[in-house]
ChimeraX commands (.cxc) that place a marker at each C-alpha (Angstrom):
marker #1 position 106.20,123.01,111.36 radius 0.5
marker #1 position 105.15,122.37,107.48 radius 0.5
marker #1 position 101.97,121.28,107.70 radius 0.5
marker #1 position 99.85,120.31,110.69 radius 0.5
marker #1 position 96.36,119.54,111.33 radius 0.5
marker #1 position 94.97,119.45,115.30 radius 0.5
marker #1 position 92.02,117.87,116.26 radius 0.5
marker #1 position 90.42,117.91,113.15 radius 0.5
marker #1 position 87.06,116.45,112.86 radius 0.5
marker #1 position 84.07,116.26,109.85 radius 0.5
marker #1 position 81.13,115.73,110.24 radius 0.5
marker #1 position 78.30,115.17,107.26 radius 0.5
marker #1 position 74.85,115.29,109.41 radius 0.5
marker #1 position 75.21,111.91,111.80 radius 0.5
marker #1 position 78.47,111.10,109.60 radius 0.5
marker #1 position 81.76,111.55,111.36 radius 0.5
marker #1 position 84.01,111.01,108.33 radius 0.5
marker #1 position 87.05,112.26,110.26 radius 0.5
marker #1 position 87.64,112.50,114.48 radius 0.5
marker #1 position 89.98,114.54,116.12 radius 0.5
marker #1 position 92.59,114.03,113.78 radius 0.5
marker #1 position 96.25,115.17,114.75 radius 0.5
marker #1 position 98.79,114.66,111.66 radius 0.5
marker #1 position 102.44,116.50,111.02 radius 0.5
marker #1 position 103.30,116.70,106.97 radius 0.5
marker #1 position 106.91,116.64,107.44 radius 0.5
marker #1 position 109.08,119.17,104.91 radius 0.5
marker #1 position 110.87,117.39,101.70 radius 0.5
marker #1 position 109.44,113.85,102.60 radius 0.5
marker #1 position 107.22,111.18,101.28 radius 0.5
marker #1 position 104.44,111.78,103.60 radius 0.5
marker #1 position 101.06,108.52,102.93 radius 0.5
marker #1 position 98.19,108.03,104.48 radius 0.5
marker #1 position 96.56,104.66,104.45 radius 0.5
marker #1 position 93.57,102.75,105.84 radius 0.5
marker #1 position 90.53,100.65,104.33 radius 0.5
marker #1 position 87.64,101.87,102.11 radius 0.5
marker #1 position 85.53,104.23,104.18 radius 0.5
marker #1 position 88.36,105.48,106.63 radius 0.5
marker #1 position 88.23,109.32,105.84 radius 0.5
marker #1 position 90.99,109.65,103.84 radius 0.5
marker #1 position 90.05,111.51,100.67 radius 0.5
marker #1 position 87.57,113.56,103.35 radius 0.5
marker #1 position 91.02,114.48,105.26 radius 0.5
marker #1 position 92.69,115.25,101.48 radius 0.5
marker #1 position 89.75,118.08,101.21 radius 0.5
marker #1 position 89.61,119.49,104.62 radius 0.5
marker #1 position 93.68,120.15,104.14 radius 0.5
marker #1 position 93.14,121.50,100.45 radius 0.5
marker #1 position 90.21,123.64,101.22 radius 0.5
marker #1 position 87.33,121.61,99.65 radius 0.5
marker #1 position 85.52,121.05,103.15 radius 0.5
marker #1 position 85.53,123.07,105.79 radius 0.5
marker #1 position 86.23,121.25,109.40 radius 0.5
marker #1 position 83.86,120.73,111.83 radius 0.5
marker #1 position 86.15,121.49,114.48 radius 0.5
marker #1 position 90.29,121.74,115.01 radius 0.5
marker #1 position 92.71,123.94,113.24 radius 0.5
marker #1 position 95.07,123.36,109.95 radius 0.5
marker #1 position 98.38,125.78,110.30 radius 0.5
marker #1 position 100.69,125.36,106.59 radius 0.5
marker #1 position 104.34,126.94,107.43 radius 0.5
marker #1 position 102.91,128.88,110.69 radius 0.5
marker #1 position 100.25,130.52,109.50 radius 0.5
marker #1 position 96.66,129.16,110.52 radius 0.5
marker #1 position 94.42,127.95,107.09 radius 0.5
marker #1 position 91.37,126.48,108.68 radius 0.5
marker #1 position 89.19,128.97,106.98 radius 0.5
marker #1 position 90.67,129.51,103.62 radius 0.5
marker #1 position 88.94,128.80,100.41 radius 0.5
marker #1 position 90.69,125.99,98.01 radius 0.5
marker #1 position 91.86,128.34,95.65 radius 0.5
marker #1 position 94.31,130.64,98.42 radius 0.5
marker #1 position 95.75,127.52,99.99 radius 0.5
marker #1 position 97.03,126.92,96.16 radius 0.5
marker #1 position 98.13,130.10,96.12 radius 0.5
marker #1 position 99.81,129.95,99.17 radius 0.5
marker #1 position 101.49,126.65,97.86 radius 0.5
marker #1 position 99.28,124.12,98.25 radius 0.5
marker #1 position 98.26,121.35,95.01 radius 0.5
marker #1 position 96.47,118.37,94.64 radius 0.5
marker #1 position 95.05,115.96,92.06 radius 0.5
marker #1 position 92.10,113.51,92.28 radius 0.5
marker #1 position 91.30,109.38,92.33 radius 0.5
marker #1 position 89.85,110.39,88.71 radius 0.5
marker #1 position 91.56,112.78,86.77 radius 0.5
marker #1 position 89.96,116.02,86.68 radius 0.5
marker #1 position 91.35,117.31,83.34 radius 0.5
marker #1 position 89.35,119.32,80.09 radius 0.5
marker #1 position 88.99,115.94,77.83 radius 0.5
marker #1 position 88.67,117.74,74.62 radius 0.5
marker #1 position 91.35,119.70,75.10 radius 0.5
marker #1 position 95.33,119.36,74.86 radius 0.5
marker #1 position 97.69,118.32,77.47 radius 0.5
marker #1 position 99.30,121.58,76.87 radius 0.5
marker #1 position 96.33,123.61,77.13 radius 0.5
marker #1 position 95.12,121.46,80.64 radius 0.5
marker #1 position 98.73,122.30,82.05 radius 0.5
marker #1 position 98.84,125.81,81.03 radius 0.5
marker #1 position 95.96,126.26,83.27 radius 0.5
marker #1 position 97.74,125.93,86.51 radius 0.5
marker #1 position 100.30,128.40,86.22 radius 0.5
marker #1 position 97.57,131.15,85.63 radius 0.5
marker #1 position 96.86,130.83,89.18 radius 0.5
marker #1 position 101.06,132.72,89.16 radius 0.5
marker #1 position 99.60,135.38,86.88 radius 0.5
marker #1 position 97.58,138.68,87.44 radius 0.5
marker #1 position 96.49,139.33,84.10 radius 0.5
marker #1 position 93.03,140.34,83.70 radius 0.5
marker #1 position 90.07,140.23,81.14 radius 0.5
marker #1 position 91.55,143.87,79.79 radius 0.5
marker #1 position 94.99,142.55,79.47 radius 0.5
marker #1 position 93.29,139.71,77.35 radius 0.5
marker #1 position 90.72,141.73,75.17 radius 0.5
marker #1 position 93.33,144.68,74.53 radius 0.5
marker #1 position 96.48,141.74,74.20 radius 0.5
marker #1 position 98.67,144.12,76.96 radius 0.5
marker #1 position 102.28,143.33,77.26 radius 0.5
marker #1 position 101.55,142.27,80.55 radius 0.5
marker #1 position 99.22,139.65,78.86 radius 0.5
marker #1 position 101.68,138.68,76.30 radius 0.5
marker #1 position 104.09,137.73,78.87 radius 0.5
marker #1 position 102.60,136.48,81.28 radius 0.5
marker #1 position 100.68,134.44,78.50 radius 0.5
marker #1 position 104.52,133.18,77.24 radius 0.5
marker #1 position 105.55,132.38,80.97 radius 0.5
marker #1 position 102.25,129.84,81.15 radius 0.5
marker #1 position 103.39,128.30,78.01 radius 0.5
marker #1 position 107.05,127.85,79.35 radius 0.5
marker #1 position 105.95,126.29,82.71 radius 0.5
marker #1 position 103.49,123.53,81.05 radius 0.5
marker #1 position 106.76,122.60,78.93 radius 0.5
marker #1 position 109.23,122.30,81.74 radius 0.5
marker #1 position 106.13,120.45,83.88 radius 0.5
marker #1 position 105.75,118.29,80.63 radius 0.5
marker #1 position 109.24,117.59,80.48 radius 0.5
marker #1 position 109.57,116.38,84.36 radius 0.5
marker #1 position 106.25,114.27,83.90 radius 0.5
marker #1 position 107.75,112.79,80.60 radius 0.5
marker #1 position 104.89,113.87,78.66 radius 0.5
marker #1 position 106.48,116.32,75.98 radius 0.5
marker #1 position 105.81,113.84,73.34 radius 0.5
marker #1 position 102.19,114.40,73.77 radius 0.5
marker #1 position 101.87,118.16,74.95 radius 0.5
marker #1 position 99.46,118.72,71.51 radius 0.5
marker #1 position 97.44,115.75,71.74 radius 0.5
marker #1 position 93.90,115.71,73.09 radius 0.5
marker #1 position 93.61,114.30,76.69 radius 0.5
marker #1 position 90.84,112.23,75.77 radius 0.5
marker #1 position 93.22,110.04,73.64 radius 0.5
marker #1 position 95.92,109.60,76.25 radius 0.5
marker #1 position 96.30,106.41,78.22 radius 0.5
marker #1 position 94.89,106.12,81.92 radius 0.5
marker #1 position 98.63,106.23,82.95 radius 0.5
marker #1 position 99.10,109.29,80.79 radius 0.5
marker #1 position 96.48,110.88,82.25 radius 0.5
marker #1 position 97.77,110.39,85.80 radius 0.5
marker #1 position 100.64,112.31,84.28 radius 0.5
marker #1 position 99.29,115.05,83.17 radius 0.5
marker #1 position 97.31,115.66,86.68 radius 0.5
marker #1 position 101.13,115.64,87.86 radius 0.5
marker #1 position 101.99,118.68,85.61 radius 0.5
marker #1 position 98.91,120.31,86.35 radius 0.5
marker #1 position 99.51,120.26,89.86 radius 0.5
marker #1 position 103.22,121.22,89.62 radius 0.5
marker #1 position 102.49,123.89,87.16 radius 0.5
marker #1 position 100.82,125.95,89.81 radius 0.5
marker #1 position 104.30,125.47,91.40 radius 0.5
marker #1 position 103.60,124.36,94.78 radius 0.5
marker #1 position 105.62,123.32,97.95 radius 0.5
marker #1 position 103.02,120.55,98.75 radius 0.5
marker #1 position 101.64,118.10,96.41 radius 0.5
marker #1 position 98.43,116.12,97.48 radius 0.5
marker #1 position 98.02,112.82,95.27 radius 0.5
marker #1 position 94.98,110.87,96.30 radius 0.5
marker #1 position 95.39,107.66,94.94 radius 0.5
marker #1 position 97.83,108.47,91.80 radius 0.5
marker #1 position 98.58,104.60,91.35 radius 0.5
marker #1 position 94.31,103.74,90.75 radius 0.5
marker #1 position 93.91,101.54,87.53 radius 0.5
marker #1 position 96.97,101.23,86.03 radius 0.5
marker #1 position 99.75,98.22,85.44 radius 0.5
marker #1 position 102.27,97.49,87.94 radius 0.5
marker #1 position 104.82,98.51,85.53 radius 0.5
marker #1 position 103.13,101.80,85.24 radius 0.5
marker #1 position 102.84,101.79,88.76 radius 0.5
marker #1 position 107.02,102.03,89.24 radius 0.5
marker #1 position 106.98,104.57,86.88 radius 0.5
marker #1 position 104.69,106.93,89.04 radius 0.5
marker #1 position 107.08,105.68,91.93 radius 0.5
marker #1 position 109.97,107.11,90.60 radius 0.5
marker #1 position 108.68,110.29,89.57 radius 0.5
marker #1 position 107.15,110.89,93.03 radius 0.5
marker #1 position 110.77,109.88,94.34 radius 0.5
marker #1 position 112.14,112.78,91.62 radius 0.5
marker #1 position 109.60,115.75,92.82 radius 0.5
marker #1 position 110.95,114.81,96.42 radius 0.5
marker #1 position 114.10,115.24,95.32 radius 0.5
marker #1 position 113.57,118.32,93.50 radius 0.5
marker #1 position 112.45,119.93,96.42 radius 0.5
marker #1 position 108.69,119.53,96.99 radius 0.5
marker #1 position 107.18,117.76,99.86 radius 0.5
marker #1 position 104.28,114.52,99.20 radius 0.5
marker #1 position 101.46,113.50,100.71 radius 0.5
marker #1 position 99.19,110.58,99.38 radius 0.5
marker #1 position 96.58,108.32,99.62 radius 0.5
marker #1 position 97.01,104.58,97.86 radius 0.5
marker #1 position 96.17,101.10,98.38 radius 0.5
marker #1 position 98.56,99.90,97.09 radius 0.5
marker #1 position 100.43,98.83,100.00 radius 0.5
marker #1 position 103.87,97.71,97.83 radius 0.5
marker #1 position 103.99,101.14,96.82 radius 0.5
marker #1 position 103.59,102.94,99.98 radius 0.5
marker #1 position 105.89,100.54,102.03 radius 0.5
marker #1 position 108.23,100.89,99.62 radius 0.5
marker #1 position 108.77,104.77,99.03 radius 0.5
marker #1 position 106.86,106.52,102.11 radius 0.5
marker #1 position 109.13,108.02,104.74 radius 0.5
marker #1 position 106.20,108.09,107.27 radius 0.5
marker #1 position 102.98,106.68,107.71 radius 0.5
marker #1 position 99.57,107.90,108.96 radius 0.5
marker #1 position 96.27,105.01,109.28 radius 0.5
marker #1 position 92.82,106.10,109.44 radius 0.5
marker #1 position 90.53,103.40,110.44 radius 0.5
marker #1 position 86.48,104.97,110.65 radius 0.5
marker #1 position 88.24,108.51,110.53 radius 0.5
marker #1 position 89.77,108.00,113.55 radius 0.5
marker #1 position 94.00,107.79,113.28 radius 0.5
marker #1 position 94.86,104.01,114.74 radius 0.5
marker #1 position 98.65,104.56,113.75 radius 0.5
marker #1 position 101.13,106.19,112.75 radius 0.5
marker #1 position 105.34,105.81,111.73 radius 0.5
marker #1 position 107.37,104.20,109.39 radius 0.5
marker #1 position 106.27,101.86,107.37 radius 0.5
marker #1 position 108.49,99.26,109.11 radius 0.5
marker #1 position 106.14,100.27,112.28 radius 0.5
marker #1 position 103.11,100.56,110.77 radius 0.5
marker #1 position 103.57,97.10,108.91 radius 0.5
marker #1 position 103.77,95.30,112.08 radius 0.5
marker #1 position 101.56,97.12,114.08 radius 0.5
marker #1 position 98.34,94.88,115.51 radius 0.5
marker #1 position 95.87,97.55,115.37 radius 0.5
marker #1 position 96.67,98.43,111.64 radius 0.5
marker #1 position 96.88,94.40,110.55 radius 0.5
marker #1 position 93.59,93.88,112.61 radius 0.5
marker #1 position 91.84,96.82,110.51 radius 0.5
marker #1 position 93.10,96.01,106.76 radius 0.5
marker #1 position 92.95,92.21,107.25 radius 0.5
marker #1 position 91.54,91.25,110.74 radius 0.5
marker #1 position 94.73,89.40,112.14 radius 0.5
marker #1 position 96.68,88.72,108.77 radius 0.5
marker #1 position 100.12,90.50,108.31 radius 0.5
marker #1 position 100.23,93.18,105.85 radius 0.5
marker #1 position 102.26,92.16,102.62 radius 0.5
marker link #1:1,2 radius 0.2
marker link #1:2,3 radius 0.2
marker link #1:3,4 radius 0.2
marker link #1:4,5 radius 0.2
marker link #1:5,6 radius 0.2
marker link #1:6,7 radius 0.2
marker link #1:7,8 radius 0.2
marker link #1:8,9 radius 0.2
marker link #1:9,10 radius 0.2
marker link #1:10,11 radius 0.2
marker link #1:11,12 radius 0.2
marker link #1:12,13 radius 0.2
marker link #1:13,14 radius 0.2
marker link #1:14,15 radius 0.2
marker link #1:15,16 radius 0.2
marker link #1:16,17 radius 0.2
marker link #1:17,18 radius 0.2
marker link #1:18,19 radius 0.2
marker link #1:19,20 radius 0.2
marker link #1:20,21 radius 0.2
marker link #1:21,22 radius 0.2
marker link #1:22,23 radius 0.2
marker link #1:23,24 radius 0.2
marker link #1:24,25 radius 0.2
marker link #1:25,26 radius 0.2
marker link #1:26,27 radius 0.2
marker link #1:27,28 radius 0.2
marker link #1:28,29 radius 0.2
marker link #1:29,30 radius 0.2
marker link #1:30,31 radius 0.2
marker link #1:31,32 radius 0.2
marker link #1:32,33 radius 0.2
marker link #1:33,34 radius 0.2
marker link #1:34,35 radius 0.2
marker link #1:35,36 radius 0.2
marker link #1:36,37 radius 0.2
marker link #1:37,38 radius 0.2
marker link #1:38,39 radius 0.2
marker link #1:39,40 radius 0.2
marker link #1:40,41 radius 0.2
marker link #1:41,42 radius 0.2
marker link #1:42,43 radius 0.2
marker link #1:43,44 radius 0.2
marker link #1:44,45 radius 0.2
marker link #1:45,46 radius 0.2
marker link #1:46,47 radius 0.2
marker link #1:47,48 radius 0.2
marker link #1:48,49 radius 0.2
marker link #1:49,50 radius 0.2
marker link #1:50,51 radius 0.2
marker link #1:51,52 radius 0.2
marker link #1:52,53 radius 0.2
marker link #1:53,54 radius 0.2
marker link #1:54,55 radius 0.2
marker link #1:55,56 radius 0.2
marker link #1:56,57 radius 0.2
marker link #1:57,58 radius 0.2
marker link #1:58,59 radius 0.2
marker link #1:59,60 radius 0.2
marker link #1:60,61 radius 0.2
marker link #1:61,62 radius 0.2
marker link #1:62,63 radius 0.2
marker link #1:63,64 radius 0.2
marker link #1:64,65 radius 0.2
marker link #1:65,66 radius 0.2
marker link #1:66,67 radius 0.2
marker link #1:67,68 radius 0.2
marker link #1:68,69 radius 0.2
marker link #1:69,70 radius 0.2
marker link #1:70,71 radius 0.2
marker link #1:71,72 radius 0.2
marker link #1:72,73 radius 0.2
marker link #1:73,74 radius 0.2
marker link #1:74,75 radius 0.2
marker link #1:75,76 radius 0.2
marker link #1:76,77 radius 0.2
marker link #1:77,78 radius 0.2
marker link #1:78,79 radius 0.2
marker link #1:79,80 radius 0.2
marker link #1:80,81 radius 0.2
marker link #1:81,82 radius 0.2
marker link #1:82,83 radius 0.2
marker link #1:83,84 radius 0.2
marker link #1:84,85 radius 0.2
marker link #1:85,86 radius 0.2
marker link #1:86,87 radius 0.2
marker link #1:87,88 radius 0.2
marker link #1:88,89 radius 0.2
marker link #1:89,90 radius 0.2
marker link #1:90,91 radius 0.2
marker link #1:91,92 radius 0.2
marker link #1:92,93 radius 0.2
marker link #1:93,94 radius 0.2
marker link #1:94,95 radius 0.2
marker link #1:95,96 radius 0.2
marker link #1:96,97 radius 0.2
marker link #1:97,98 radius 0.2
marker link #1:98,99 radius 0.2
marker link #1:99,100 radius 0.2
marker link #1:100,101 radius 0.2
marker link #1:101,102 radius 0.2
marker link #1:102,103 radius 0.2
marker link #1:103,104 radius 0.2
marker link #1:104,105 radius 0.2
marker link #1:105,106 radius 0.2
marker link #1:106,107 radius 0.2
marker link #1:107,108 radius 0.2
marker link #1:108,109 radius 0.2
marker link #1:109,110 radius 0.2
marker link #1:110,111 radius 0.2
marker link #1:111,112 radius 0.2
marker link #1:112,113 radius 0.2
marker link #1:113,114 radius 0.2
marker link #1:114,115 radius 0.2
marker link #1:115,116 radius 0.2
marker link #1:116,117 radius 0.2
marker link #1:117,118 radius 0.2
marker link #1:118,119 radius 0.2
marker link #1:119,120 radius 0.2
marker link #1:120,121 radius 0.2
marker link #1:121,122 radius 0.2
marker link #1:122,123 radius 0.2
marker link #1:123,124 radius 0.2
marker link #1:124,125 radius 0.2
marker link #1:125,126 radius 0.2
marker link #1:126,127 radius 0.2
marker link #1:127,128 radius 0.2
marker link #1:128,129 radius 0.2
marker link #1:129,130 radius 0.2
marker link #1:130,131 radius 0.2
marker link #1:131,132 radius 0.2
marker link #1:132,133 radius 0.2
marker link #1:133,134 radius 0.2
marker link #1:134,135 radius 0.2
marker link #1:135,136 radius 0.2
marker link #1:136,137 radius 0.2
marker link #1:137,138 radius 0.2
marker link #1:138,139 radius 0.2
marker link #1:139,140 radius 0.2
marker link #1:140,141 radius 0.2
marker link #1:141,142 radius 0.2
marker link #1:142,143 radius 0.2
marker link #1:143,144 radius 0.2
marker link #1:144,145 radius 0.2
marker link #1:145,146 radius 0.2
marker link #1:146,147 radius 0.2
marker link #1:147,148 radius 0.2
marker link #1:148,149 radius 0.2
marker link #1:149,150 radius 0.2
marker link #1:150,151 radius 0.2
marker link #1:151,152 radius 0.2
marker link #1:152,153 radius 0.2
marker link #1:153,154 radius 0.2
marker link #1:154,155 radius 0.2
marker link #1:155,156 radius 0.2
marker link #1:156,157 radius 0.2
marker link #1:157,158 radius 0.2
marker link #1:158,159 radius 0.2
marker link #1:159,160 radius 0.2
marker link #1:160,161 radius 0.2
marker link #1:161,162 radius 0.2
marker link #1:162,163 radius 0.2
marker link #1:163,164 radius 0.2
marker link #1:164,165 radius 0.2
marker link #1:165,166 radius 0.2
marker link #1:166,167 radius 0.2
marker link #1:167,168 radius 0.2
marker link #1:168,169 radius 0.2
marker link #1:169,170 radius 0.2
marker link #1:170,171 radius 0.2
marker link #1:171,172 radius 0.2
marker link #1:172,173 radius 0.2
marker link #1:173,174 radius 0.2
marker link #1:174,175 radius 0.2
marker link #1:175,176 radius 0.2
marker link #1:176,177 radius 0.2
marker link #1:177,178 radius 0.2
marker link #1:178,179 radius 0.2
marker link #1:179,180 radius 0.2
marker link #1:180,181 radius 0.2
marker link #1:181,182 radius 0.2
marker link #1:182,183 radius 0.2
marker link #1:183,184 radius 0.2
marker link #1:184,185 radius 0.2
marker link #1:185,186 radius 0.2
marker link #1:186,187 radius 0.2
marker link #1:187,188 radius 0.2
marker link #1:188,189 radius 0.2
marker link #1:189,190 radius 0.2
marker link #1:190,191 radius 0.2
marker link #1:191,192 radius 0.2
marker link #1:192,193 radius 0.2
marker link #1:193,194 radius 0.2
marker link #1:194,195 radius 0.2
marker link #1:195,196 radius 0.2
marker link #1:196,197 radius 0.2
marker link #1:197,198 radius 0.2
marker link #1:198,199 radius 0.2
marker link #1:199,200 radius 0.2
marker link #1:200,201 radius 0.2
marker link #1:201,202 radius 0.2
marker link #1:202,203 radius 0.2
marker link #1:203,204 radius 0.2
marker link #1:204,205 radius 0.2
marker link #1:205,206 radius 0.2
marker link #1:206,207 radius 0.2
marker link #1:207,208 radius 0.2
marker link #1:208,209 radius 0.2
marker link #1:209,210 radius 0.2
marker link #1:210,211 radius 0.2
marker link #1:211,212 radius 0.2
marker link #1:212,213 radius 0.2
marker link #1:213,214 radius 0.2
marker link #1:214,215 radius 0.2
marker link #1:215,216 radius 0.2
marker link #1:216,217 radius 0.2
marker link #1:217,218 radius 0.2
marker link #1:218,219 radius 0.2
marker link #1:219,220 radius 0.2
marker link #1:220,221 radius 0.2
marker link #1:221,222 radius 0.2
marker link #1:222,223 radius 0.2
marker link #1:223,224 radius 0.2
marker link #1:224,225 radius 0.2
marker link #1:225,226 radius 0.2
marker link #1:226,227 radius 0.2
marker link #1:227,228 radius 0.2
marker link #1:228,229 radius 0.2
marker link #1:229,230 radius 0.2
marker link #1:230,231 radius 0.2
marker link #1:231,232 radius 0.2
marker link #1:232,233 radius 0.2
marker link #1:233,234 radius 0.2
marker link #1:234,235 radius 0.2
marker link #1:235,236 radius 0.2
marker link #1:236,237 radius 0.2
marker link #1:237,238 radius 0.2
marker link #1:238,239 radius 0.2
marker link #1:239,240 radius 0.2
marker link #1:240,241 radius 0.2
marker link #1:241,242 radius 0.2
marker link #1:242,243 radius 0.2
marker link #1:243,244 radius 0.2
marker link #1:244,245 radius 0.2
marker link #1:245,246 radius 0.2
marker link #1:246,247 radius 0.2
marker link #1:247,248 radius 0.2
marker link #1:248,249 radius 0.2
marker link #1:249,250 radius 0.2
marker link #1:250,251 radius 0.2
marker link #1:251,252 radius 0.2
marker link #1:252,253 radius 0.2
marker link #1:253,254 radius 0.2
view
């Protein structure tokens, strides 16, 4: 098994923001969860990335149980996400934000930094390799030196791609990577999502935007008041009553 969460429940005081959730992450697939505003989703994004701790219930990634593990060893271990608002340095370059990630691959330290080691200098020139081949998949070369203040919302979305993939993971959480852009832009992000499948790496992600999860997910899991009301393809979920009842109380999902 890939990933897999078992009974896994939140709670913030009287708040149950996620109940006795059971959800498979299948290996080398387009893995989405869906549901209305409120449902738990971006809660059940930071219980499996190490953000929150659960309440209850276990999370196991490739046999080997991470319920406990701080945020920054489940990236280590393979695990990367990105965020409904980009969480990059504004006044800095898209270079610079992306070089970032891979120094979680690195084990220089603050005396390999002062004293410029070799160990420094090449670990330094392997950072600065990564960010350009994540650049390059992202299509974001063009703009590796500019400041990511000045880059467009869609460019931005982008760049939280290569910083993610820079830290060169096996999963890649992407909670809500289609929010506020153009549906042109929008079939952009589709295909590269498609083309980090293909290369090897296995998606999960939240969106409402149902076009674009009907038409790349492979499978389907809906939270409705953090409880899970369904889950299949998107052929299933699309016609199941429980899910069209939730989103749009009786109206078929488009």
């Amino acid at each position: 098994m890939f990933l897999r969460v078992e009974r896994l429940t939140k709670r913030f005081g009287g708040l149950l923001a996620v109940n006795d959730v059971t959800f498979s992450i299948e290996q080398g697939k387009i893995n989405a969860i869906i549901g209305p505003n409120g449902a738990g989703k971006s809660t059940f994004f930071n219980l499996i990335s190490g953000l929150h701790r659960p309440t209850s219930g276990t999370i196991t990634f490739k046999g080997r149980d991470i319920t406990r593990l701080p945020a920054n060893e489940r990236a280590k271990l393979g695990i990367a996400r990105t965020f409904q608002t980009t969480h990059l340095f504004e006044q800095a370059t898209v270079m610079d934000n992306v070089i970032i990630g891979h120094r979680l691959r690195t084990s220089s330290n603050l005396f390999d930094a002062i004293l410029r080691t070799k160990r420094h200098r090449r670990e330094e020139q392997a950072c600065k390799e990564k960010a350009m081949e994540v650049l390059d998949f992202v299509g974001l070369t063009d703009v590796a030196d500019r400041m990511v203040a000045n880059l467009s919302q869609e460019q931005k979305k982008r760049a939280a791609f290569a910083l993610a993939l820079a830290t060169d993971p096996e999963l890649v959480l992407l909670d809500e990577p289609a929010a506020g852009i153009n549906p042109d832009e929008t079939e952009g992000l589709e295909e590269l999502i498609v083309n980090m499948v293909q290369r090897g790496l296995t998606v999960c992600l939240i969106e409402h935007k149902m076009s674009m999860i009907m038409k790349i997910a492979d499978r389907i899991m809906v939270l409705n008041y953090g409880e899970k009301i369904a889950e299949g393809t998107p052929e299933e979920v699309k016609n199941n009553e429980a899910v069209i009842q939730a989103y749009l109380g009786g109206s078929a999902i488009a």
